[in-house]
C-alpha positions as CSV (number, residue, x, y, z in Angstrom):
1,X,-35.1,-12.0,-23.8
2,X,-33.8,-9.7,-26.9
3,X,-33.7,-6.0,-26.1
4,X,-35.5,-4.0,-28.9
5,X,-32.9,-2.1,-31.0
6,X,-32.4,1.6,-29.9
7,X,-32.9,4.3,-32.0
8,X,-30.6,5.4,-34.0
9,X,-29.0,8.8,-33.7
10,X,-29.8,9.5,-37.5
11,X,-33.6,8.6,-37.4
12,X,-36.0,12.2,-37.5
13,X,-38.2,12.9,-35.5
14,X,-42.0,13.8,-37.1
15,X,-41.6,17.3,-36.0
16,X,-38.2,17.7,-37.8
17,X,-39.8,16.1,-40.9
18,X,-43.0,18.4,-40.7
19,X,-39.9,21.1,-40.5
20,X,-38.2,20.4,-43.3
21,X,-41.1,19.8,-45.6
22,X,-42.1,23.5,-44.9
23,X,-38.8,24.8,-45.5
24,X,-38.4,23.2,-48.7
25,X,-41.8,23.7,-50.0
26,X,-41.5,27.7,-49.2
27,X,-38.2,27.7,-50.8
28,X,-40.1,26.4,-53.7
29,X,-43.5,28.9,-53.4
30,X,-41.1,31.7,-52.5
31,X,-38.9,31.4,-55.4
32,X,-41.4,30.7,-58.0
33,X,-44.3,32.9,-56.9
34,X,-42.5,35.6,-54.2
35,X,-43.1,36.2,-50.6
36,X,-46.2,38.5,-51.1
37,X,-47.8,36.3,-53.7
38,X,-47.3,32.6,-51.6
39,X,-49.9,32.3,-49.1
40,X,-49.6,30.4,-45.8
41,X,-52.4,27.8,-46.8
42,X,-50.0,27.0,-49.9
43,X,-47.3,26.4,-48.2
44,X,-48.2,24.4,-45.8
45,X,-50.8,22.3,-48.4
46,X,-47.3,22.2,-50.6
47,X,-45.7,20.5,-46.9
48,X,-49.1,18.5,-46.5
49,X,-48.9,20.0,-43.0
50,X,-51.4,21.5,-40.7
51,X,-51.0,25.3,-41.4
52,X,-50.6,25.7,-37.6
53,X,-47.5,24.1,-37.8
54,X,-45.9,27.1,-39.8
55,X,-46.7,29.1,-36.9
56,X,-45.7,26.7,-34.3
57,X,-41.4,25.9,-35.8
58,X,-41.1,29.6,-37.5
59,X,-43.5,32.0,-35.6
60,X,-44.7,33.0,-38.8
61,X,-44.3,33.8,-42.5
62,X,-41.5,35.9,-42.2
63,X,-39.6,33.6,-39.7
64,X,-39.9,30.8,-42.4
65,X,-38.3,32.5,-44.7
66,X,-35.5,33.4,-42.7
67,X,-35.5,28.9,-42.5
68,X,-35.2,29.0,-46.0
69,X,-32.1,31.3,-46.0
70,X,-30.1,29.7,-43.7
71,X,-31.2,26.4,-45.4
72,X,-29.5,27.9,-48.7
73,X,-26.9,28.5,-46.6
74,X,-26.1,25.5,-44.6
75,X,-26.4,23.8,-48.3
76,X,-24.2,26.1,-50.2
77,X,-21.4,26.3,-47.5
78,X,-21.0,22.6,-47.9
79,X,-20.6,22.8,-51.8
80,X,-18.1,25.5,-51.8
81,X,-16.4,24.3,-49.0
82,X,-16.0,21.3,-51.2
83,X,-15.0,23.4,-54.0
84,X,-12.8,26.1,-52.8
85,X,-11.4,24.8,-48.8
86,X,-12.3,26.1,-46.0
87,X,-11.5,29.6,-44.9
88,X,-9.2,28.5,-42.4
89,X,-7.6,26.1,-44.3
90,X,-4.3,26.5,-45.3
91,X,-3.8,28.8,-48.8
92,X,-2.2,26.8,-51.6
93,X,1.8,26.6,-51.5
94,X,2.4,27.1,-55.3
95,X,1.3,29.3,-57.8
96,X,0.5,25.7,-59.6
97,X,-1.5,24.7,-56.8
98,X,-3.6,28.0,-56.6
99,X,-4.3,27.3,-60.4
100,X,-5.4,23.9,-60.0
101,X,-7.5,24.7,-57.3
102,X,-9.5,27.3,-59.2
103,X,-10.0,25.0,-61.8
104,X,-11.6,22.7,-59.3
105,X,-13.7,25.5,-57.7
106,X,-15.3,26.2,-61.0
107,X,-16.2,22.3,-62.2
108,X,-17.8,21.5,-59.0
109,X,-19.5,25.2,-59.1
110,X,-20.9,24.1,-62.4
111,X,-21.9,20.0,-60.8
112,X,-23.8,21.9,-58.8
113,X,-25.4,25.3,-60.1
114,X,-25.5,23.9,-63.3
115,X,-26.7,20.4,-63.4
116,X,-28.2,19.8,-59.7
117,X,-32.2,19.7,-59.5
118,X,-31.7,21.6,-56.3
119,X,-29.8,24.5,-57.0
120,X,-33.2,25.6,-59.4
121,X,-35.3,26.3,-56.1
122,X,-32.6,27.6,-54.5
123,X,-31.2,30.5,-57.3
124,X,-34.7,31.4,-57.7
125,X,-35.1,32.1,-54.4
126,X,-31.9,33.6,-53.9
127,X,-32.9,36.1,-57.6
128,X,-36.0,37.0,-55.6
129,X,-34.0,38.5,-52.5
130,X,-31.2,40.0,-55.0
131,X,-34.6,41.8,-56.5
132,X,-36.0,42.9,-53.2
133,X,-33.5,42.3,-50.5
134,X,-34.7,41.8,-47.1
135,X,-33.2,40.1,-43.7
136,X,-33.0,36.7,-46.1
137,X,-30.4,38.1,-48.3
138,X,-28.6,39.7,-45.5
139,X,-28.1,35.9,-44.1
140,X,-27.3,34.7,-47.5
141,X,-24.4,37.2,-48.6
142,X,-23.0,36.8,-44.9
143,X,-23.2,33.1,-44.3
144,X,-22.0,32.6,-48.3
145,X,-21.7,35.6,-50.5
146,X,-19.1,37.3,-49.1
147,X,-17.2,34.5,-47.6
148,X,-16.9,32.1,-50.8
149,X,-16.2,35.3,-52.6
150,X,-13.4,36.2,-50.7
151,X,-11.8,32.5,-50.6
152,X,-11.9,32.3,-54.5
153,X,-10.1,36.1,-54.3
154,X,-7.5,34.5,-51.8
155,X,-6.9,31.5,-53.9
156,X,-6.4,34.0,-57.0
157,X,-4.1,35.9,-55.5
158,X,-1.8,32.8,-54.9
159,X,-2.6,31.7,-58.8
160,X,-1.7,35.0,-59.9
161,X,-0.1,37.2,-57.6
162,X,-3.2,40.2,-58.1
163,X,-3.6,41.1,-54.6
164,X,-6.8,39.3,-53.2
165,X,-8.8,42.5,-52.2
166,X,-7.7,44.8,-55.6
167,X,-11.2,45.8,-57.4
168,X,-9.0,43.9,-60.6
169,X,-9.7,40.5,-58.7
170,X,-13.1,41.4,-57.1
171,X,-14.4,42.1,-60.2
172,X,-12.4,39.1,-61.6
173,X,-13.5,36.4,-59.5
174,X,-17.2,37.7,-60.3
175,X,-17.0,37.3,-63.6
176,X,-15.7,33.9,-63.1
177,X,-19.0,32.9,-61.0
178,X,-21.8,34.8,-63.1
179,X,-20.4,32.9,-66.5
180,X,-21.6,29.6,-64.3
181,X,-24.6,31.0,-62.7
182,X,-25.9,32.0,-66.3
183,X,-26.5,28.4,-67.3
184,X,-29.0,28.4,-64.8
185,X,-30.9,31.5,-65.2
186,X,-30.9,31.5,-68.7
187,X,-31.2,27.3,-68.5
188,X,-34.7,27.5,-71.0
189,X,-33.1,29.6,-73.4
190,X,-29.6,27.7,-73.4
191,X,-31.8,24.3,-74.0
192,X,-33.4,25.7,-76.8
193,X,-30.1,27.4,-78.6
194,X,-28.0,24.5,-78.0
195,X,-30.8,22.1,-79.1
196,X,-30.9,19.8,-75.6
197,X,-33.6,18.3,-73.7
198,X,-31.9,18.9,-70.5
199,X,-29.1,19.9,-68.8
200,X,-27.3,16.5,-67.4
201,X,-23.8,15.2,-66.5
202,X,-23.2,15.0,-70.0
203,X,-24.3,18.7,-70.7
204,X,-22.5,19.7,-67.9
205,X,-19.1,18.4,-69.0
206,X,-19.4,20.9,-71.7
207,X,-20.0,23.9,-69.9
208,X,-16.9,22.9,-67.1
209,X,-14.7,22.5,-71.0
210,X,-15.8,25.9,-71.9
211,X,-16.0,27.9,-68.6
212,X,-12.3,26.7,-68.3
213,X,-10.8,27.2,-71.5
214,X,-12.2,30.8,-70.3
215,X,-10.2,30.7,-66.8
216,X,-7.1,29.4,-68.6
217,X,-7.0,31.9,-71.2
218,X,-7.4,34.7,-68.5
219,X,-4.9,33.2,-66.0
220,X,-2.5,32.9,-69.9
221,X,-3.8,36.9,-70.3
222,X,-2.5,37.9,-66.7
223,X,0.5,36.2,-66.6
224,X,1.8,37.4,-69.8
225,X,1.0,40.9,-69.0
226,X,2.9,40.3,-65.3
227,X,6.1,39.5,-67.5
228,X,5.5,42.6,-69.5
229,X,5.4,45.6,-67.8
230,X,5.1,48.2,-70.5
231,X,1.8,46.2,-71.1
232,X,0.5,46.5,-67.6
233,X,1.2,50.1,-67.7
234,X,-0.8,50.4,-71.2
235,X,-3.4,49.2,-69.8
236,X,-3.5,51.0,-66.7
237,X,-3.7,54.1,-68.9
């Protein structure tokens, strides 16, 4: 007599489905309409899910959009974990290395801000908080903010020998994040200017060529002031 096959470990369960459809379609309310102008009813008609159900995983409103933060999160620490190593990892052993791996950081920053369906839902939720900030945001800047931010300051302090923590490589590694995260706020407007229908791989490819040349010629910039010190101490004037 065959034994029916067990269940496998990856199937989900109804009630995590029902979850995750309300998380996602809040994400989507919240980011496109705000928190005061997304109703309950919408959500959970956007989830097709039995409005009790928002009440019954996430206690209410607020609680799911606390869901949808630490969704953004979980999502975004895989990405740049990916991109820059994990905060425990080991820093890079060359100078070289450090380079390279900021080069990396920024093409899969772009694969994803740039050219993933997903990230859309997820920046506009995030430029909502930034707007208002509430408990959402505080869960976003501490479970990715802060701690990607830092990483990409370590690794340029290895690439470049600016210590990680100077406002000179704060404001740096900022720069290096807001030239990616324009393609996707200002997405319609690039479109139109640059005469595409979309923003693909292809697209994409562009924007890593150009966001790089800009990296190289600032690493180039730095290290060429670093050999000159009557330059540095121009500047610093």
């Amino acid at each position: 007599m065959s034994k029916k096959p067990s269940a496998s470990h990856h199937e989900v369960s109804p009630a995590d489905q029902t979850r995750a459809a309300l998380v996602h379609a809040a994400l989507k309310l919240f980011g496109r309409q705000g928190f005061d102008g997304t109703s309950t009813r919408e959500i959970a008609a956007e989830a097709k899910a039995n409005i009790g159900s928002i009440a019954y995983h996430f206690g209410s409103k607020e609680g799911l959009r606390i869901a949808a933060a630490d969704y953004i999160v979980d999502t975004i620490q895989v990405i740049a974990g990916q991109a820059t190593g994990a905060a425990q990892a080991a820093s890079p052993t060359t100078p070289e290395a450090a380079r390279a791996q900021l080069f990396t950081a920024l093409e899969r920053m772009v694969g994803f801000i740039v050219a993933s369906p997903q990230a859309g839902e997820i920046v506009q939720f995030v430029l909502r908080e930034l707007s208002h900030p509430t408990a959402a945001l505080d869960r976003i800047y501490a479970g990715v903010f802060e701690p990607t931010h830092r990483r990409l300051c370590q690794v340029w302090e290895q690439a470049t020998g600016e210590a990680a923590e100077s406002e000179a490589t704060r404001l740096t590694v900022f720069t290096l994040i807001g030239q990616v995260i324009y393609f996707r706020i200002g997405r319609e407007a690039v479109m139109r200017r640059m005469g595409w229908r979309e923003i693909g791989e292809a697209e994409a490819a562009k924007v890593v060529a150009v966001t790089a040349d800009n990296l190289g010629a600032i690493l180039t910039a730095h290290s060429l002031a670093a050999r000159n010190p009557a330059t540095r101490k121009e500047g610093k004037s």
